[in-house]
ZADO-1210 file (C-alpha; in nm, 4 decimals, padded with zeros to 6 digits):
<atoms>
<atom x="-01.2368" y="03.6852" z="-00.3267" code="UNK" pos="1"/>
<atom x="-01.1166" y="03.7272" z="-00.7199" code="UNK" pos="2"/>
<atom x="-01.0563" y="03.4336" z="-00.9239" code="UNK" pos="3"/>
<atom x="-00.6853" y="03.4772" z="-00.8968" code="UNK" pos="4"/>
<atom x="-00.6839" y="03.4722" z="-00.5016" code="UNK" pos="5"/>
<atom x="-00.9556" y="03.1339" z="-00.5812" code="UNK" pos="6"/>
<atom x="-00.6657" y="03.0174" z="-00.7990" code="UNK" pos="7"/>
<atom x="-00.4106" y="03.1119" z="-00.5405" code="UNK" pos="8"/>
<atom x="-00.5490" y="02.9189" z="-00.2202" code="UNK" pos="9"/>
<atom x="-00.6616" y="02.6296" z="-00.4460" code="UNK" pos="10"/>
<atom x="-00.2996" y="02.5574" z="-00.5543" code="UNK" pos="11"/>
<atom x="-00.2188" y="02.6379" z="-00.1188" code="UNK" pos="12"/>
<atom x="-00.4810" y="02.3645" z="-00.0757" code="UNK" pos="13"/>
<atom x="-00.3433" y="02.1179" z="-00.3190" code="UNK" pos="14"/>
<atom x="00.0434" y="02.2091" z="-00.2084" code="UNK" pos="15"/>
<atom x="-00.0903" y="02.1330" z="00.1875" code="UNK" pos="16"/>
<atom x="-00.1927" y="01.7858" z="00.0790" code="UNK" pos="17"/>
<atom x="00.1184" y="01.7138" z="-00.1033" code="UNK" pos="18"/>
<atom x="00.3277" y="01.7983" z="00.1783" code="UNK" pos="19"/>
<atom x="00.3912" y="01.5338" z="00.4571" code="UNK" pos="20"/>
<atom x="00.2662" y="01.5140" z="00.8194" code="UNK" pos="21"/>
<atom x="00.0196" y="01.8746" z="00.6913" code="UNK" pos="22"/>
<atom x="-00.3449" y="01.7954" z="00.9024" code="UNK" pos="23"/>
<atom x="-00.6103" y="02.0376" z="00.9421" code="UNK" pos="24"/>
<atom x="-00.5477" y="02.0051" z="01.3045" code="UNK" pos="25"/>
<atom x="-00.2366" y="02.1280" z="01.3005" code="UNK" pos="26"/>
<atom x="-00.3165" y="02.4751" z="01.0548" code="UNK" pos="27"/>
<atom x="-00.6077" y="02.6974" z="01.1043" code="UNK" pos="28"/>
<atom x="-00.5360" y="02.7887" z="00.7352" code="UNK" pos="29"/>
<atom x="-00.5331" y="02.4400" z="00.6029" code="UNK" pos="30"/>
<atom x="-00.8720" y="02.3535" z="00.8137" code="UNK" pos="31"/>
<atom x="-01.0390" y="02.7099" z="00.6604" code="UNK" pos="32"/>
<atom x="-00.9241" y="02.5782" z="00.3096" code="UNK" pos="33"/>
<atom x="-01.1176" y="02.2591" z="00.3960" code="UNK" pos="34"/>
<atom x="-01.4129" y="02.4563" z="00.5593" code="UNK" pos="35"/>
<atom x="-01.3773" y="02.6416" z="00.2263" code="UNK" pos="36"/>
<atom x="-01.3847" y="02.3247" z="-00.0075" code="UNK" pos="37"/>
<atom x="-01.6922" y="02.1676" z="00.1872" code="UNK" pos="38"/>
<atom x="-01.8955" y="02.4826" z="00.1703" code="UNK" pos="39"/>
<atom x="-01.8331" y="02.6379" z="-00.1294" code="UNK" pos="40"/>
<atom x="-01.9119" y="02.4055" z="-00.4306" code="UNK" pos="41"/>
<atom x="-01.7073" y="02.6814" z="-00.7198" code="UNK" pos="42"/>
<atom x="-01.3949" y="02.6756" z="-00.4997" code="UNK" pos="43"/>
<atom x="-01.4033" y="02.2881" z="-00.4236" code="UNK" pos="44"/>
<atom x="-01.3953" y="02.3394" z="-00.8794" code="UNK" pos="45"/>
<atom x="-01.0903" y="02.5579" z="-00.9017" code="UNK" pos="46"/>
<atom x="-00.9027" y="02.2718" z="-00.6620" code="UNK" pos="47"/>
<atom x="-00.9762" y="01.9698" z="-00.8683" code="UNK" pos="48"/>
<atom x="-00.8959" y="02.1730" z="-01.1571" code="UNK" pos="49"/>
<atom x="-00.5421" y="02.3018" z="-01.0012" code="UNK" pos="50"/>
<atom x="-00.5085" y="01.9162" z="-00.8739" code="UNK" pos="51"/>
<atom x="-00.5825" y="01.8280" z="-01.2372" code="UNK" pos="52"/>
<atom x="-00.2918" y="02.0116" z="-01.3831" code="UNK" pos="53"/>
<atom x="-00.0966" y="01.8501" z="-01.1899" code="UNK" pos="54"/>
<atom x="-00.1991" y="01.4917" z="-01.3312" code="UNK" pos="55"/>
<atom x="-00.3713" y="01.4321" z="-01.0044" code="UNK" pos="56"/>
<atom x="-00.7134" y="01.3741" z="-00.8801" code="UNK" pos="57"/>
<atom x="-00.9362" y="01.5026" z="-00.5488" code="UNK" pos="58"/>
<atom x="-01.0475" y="01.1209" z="-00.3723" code="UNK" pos="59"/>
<atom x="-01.1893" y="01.2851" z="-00.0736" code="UNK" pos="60"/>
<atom x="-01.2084" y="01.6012" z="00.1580" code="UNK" pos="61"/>
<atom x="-01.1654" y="01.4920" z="00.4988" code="UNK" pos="62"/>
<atom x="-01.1668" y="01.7201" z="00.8567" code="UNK" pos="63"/>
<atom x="-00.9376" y="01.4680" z="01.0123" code="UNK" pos="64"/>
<atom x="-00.6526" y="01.4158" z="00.7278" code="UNK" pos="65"/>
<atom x="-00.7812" y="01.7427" z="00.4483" code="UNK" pos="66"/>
<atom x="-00.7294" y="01.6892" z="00.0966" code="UNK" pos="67"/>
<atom x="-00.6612" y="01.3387" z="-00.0060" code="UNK" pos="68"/>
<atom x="-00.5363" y="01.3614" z="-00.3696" code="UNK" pos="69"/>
<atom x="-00.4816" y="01.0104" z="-00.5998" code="UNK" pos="70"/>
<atom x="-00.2078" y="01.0126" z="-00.8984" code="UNK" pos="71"/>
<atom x="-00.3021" y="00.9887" z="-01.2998" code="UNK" pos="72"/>
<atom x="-00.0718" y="00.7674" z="-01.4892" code="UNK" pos="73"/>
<atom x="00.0711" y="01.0890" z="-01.6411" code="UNK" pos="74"/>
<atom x="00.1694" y="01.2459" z="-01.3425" code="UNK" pos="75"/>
<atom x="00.5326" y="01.2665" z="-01.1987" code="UNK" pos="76"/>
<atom x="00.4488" y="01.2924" z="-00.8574" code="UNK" pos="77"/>
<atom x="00.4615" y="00.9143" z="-00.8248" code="UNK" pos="78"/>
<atom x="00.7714" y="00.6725" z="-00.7200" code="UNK" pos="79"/>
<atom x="00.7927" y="00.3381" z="-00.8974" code="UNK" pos="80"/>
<atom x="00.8785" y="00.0098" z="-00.6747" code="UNK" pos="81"/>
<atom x="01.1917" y="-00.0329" z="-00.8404" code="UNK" pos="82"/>
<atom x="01.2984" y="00.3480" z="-00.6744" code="UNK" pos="83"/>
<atom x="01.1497" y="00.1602" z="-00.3555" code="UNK" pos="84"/>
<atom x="01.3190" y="-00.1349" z="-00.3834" code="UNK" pos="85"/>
<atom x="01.6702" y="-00.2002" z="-00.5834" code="UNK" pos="86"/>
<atom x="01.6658" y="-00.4993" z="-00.5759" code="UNK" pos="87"/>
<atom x="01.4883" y="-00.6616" z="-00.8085" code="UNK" pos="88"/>
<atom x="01.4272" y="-01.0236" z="-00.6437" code="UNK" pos="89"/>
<atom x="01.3083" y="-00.7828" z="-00.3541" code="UNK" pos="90"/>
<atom x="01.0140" y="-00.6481" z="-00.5535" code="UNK" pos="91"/>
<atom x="00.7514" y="-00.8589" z="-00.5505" code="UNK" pos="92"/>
<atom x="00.8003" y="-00.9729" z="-00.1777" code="UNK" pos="93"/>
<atom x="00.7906" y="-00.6191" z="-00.0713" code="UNK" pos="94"/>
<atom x="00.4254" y="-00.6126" z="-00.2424" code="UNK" pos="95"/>
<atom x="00.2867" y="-00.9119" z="-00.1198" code="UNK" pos="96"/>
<atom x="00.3970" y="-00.7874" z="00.2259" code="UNK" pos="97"/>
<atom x="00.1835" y="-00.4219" z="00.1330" code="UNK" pos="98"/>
<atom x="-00.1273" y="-00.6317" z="-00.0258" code="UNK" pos="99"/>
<atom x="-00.0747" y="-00.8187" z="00.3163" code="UNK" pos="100"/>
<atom x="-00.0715" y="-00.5348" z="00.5362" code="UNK" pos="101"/>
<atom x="-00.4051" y="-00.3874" z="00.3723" code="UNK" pos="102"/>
<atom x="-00.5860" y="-00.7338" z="00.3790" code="UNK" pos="103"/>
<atom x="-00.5027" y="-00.7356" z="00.7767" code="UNK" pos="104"/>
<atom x="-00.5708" y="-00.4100" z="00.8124" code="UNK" pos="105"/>
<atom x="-00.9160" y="-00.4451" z="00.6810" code="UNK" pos="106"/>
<atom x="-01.0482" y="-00.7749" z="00.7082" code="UNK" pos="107"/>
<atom x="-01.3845" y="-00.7044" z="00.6446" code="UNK" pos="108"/>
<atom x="-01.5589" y="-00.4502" z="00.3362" code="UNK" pos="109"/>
<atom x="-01.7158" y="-00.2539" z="00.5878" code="UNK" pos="110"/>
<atom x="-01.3912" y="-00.1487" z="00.7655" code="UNK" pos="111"/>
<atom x="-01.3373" y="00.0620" z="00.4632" code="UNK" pos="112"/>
<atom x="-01.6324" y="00.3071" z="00.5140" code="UNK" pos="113"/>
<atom x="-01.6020" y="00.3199" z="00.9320" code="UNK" pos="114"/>
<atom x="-01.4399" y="00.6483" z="01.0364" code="UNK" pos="115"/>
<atom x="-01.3458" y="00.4669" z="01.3614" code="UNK" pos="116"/>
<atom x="-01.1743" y="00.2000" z="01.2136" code="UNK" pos="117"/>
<atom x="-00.8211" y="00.1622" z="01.3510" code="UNK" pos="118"/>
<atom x="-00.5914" y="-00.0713" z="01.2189" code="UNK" pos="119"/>
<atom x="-00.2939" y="-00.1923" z="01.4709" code="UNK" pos="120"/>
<atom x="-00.0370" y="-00.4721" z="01.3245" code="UNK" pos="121"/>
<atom x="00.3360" y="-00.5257" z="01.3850" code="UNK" pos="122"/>
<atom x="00.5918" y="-00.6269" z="01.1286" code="UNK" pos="123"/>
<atom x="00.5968" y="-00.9915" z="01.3084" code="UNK" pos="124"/>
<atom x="00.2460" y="-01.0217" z="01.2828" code="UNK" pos="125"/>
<atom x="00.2168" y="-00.9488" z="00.8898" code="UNK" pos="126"/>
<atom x="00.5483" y="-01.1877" z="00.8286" code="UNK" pos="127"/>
<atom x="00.4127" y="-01.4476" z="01.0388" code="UNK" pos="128"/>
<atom x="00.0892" y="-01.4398" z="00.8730" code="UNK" pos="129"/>
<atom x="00.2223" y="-01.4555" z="00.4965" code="UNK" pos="130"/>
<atom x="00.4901" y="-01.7734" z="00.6253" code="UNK" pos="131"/>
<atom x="00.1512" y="-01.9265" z="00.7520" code="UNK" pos="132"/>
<atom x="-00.0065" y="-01.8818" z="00.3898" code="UNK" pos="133"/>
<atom x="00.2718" y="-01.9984" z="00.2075" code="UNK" pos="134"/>
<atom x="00.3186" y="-02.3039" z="00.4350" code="UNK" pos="135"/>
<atom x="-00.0228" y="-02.3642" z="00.3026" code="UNK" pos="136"/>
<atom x="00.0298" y="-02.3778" z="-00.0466" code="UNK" pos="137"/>
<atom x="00.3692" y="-02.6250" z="00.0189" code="UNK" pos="138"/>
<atom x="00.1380" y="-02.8152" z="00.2271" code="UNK" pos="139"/>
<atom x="-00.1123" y="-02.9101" z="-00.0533" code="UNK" pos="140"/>
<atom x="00.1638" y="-02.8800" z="-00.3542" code="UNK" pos="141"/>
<atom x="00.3216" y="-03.1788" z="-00.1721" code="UNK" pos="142"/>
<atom x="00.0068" y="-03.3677" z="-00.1477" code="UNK" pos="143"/>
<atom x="-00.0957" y="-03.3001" z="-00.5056" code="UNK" pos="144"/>
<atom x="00.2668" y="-03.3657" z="-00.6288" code="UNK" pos="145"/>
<atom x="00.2836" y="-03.0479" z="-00.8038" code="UNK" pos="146"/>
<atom x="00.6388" y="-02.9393" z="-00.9172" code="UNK" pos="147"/>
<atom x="00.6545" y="-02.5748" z="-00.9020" code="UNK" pos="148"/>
<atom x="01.0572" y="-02.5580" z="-00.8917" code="UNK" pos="149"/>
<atom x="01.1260" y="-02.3209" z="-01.1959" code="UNK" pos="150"/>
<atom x="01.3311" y="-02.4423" z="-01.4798" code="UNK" pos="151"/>
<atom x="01.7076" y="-02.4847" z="-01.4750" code="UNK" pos="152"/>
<atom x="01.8907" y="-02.1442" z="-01.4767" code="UNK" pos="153"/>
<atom x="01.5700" y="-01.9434" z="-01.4760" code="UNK" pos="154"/>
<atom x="01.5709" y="-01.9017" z="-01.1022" code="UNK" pos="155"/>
<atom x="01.3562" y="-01.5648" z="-01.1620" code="UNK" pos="156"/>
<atom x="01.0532" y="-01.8415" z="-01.2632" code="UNK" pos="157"/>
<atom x="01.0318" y="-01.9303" z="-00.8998" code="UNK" pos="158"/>
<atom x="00.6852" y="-01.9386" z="-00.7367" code="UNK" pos="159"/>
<atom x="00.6550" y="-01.5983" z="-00.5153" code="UNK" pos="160"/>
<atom x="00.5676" y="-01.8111" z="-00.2006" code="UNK" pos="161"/>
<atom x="00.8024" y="-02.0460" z="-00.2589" code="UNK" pos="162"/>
<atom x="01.0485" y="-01.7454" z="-00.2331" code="UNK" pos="163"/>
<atom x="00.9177" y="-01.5946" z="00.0544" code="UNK" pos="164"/>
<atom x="00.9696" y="-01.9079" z="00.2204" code="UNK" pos="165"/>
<atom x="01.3362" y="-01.9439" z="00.1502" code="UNK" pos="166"/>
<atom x="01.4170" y="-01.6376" z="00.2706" code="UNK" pos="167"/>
<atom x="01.5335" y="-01.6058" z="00.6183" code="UNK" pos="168"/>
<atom x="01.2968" y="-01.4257" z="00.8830" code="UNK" pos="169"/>
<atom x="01.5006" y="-01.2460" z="01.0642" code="UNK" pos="170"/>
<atom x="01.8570" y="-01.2720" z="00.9586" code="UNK" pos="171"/>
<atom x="02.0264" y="-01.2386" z="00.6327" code="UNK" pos="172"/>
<atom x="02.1154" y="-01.5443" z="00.3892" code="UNK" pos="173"/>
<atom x="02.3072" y="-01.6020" z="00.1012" code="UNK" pos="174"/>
<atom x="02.1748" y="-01.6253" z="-00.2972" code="UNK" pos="175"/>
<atom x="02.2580" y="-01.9550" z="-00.4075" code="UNK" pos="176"/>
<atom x="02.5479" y="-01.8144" z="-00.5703" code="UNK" pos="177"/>
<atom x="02.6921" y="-01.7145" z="-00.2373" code="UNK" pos="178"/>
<atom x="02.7509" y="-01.3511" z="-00.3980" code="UNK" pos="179"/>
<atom x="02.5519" y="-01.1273" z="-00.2292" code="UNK" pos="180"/>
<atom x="02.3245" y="-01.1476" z="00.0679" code="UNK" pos="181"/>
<atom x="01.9689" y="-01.1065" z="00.0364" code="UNK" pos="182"/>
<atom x="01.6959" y="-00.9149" z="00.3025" code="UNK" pos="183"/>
<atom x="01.5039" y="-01.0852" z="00.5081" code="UNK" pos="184"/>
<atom x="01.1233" y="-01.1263" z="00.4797" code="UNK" pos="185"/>
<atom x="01.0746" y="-00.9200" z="00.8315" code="UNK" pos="186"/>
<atom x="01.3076" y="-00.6104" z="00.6540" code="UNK" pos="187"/>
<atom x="01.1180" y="-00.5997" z="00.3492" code="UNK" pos="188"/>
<atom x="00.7797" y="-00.6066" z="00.5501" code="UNK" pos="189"/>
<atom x="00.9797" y="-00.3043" z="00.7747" code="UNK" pos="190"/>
<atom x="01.0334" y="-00.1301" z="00.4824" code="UNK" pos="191"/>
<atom x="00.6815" y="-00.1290" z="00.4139" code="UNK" pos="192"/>
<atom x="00.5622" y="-00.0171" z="00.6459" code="UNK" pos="193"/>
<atom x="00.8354" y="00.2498" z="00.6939" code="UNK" pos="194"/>
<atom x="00.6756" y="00.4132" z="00.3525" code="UNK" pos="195"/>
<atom x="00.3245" y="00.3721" z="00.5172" code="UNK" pos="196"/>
<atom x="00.4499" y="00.6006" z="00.8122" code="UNK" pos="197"/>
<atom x="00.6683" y="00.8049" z="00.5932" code="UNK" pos="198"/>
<atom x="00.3720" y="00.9186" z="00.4105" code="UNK" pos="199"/>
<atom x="00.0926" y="00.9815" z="00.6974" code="UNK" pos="200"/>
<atom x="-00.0395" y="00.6658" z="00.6778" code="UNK" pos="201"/>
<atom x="00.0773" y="00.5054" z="00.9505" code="UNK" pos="202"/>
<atom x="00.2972" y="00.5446" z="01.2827" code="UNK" pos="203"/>
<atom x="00.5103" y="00.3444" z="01.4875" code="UNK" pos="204"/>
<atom x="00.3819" y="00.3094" z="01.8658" code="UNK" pos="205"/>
<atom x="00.6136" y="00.0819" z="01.9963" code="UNK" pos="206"/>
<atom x="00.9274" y="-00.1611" z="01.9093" code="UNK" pos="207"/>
<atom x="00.7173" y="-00.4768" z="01.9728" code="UNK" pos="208"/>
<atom x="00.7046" y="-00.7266" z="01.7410" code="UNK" pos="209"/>
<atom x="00.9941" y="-00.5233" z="01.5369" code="UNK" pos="210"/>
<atom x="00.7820" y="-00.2866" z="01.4894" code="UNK" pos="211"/>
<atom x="00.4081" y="-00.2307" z="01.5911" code="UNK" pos="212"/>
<atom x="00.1648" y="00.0343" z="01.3778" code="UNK" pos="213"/>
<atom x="-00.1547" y="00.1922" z="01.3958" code="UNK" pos="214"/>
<atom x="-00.3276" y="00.3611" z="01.0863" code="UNK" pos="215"/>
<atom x="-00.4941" y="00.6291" z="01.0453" code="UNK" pos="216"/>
<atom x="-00.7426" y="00.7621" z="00.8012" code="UNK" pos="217"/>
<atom x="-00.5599" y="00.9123" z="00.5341" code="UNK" pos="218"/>
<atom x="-00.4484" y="00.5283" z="00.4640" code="UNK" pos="219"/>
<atom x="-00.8248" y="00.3904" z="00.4841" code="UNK" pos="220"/>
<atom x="-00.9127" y="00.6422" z="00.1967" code="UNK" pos="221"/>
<atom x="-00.6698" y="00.5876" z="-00.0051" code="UNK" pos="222"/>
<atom x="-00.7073" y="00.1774" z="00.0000" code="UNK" pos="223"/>
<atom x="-01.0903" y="00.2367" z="-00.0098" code="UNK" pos="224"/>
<atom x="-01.1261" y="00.4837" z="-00.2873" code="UNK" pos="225"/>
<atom x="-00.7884" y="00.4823" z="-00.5152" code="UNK" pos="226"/>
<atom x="-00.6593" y="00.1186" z="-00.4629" code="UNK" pos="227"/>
<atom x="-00.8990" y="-00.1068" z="-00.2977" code="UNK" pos="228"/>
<atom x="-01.0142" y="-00.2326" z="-00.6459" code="UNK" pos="229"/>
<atom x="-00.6862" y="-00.3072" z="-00.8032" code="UNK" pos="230"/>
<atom x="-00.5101" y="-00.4411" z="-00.4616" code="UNK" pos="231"/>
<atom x="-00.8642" y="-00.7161" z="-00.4262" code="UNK" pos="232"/>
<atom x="-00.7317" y="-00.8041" z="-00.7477" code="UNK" pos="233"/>
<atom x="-00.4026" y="-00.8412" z="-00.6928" code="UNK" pos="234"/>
<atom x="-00.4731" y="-01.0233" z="-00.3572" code="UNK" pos="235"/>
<atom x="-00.7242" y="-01.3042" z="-00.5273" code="UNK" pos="236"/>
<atom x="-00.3965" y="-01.3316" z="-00.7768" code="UNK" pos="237"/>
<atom x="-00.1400" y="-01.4066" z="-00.5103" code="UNK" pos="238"/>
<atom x="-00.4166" y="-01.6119" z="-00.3123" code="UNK" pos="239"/>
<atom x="-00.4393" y="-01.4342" z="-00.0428" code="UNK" pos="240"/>
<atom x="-00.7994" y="-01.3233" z="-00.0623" code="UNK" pos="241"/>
<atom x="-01.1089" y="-01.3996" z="-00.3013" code="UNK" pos="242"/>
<atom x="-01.3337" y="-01.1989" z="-00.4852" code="UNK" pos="243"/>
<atom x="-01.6757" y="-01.3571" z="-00.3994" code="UNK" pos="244"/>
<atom x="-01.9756" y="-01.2610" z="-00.5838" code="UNK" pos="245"/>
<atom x="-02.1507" y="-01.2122" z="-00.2603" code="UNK" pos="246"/>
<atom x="-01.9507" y="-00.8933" z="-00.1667" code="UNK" pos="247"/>
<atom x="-01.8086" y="-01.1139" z="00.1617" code="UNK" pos="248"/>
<atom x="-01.4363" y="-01.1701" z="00.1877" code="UNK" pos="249"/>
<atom x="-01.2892" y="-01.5116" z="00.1700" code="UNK" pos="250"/>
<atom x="-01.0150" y="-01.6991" z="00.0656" code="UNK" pos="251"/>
<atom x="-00.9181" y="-01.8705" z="-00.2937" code="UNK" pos="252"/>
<atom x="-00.6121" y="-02.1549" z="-00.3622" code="UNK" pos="253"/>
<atom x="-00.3176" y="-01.9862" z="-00.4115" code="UNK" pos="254"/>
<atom x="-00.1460" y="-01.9743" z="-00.7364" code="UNK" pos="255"/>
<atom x="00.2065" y="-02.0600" z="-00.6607" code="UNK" pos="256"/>
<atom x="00.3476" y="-01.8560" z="-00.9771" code="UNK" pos="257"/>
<atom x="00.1834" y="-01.5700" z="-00.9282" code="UNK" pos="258"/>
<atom x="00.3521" y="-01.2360" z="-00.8896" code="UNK" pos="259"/>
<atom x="00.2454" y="-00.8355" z="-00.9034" code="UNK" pos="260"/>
<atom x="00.4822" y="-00.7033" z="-01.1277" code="UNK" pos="261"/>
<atom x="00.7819" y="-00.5389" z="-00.9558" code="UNK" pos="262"/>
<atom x="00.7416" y="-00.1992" z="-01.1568" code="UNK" pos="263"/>
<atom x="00.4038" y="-00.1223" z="-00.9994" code="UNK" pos="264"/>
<atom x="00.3811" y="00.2584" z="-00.9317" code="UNK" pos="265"/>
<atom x="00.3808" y="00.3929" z="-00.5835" code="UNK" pos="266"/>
<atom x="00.2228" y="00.7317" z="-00.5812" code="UNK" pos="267"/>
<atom x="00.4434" y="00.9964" z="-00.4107" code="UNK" pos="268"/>
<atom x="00.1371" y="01.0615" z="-00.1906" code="UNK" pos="269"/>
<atom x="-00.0725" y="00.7740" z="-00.2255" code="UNK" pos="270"/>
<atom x="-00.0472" y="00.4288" z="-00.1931" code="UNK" pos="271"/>
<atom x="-00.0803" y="00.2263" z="-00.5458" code="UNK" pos="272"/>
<atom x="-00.1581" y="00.3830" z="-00.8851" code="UNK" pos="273"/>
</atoms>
């Protein structure tokens, strides 16, 4: 082949991966512009250079899931958490219940590097967990004495497990104001995972639970080589996991206060940014 038909099936190769529910296993021309990638080190070039006009970036080839491409913080092929999620109370629930879903998902560092590794978790499971967490932290703020409630008439001050707390499980409740009503923890943690599945990196295999999910391997790559970094991070913030100098995972006291900030981009085929 020509340069041009190089440039031609790179950009096919890139536009495969940026469509939803496209696997090598389901297009003999996708899986020969893998075959393609893996074998011929100047064409694997020309698609990180087509990916890189688009503001994106090549993580991984893969046989099972193809081309897994990460955004750039120029790109526009991203959705922010605020196009996610309206509501702006909602925001920072909705990514403690996706920093959540990864830490379950992957309990230990090794899961991130086995092919094999399967993830199944329901919505019940994930909301149950984070209501055992931030029973926790009320738990030892009430021994300590701490006063975490946030300031009169600054409601928005309000510790983020405190406010997962308040929020009803299963049914919806009213803001304080009695205006409006708000979502409950086991919606938002649906709507996670609905953007998981929407985007290849999960699917629903049965109602149980309100919702059970396994994921697949497009979702470990993604944590392990785009976001794994900044969501550890994030995680050791909210409490939920430590960053031990060992390499092991653990657990650290919470910080009631802390939140992920509600603007977070969601890339339009990735996970974080």
């Amino acid at each position: 082949m020509n340069r041009h038909e190089d440039a031609a099936e790179a950009a096919r190769m890139v536009a495969f991966a940026m469509a939803r529910r496209k696997a090598p296993a389901r297009s003999g021309e996708y899986a020969r512009l893998v075959q393609r990638f893996d074998t011929e080190p100047d064409f694997a070039q020309v698609v990180r250079k087509v990916a890189q006009g688009f503001d994106l970036t090549v993580l991984e080839v893969h046989p099972l899931t193809g081309l897994v491409l990460g955004t750039t913080p120029e790109t526009d092929f991203a959705v922010s958490v605020s196009e996610l999620v309206p509501q702006t109370s909602d925001r920072p629930l909705y990514l403690l219940a996706q920093l959540t879903i990864a830490s379950m998902v992957f309990p230990r560092p090794e899961d991130l590097d086995d092919d094999e590794h399967v993830g199944r978790i329901s919505v019940r499971q994930v909301d149950d967990e984070i209501r055992v967490r931030a029973s926790t932290i009320e738990r030892r703020l009430a021994h300590t004495g701490e006063d975490v409630d946030p300031p009169s008439g600054q409601p928005g001050l309000e510790g983020l497990w405190r406010a997962y707390l308040r929020r009803n499980a299963t049914g919806k409740t009213k803001t304080q104001t009695g205006r409006a009503p708000q979502a409950s923890t086991r919606a938002l943690v649906k709507r996670a995972f609905t953007h998981l599945e929407s985007h290849g990196f999960a699917s629903k295999v049965s109602d149980e639970d309100a919702g059970t999910y396994v994921t697949h391997v497009k979702y470990r790559l993604q944590i392990r080589d785009q976001a794994a970094r900044d969501m550890l991070q994030e995680l050791a913030a909210l409490g939920v996991a430590a960053l031990p100098t060992d390499g092991a995972p653990g657990h650290a006291q919470p910080s009631p206060e802390a939140q992920p900030s509600p603007d977070d981009a969601v890339p339009a085929n990735g996970l974080f940014s």
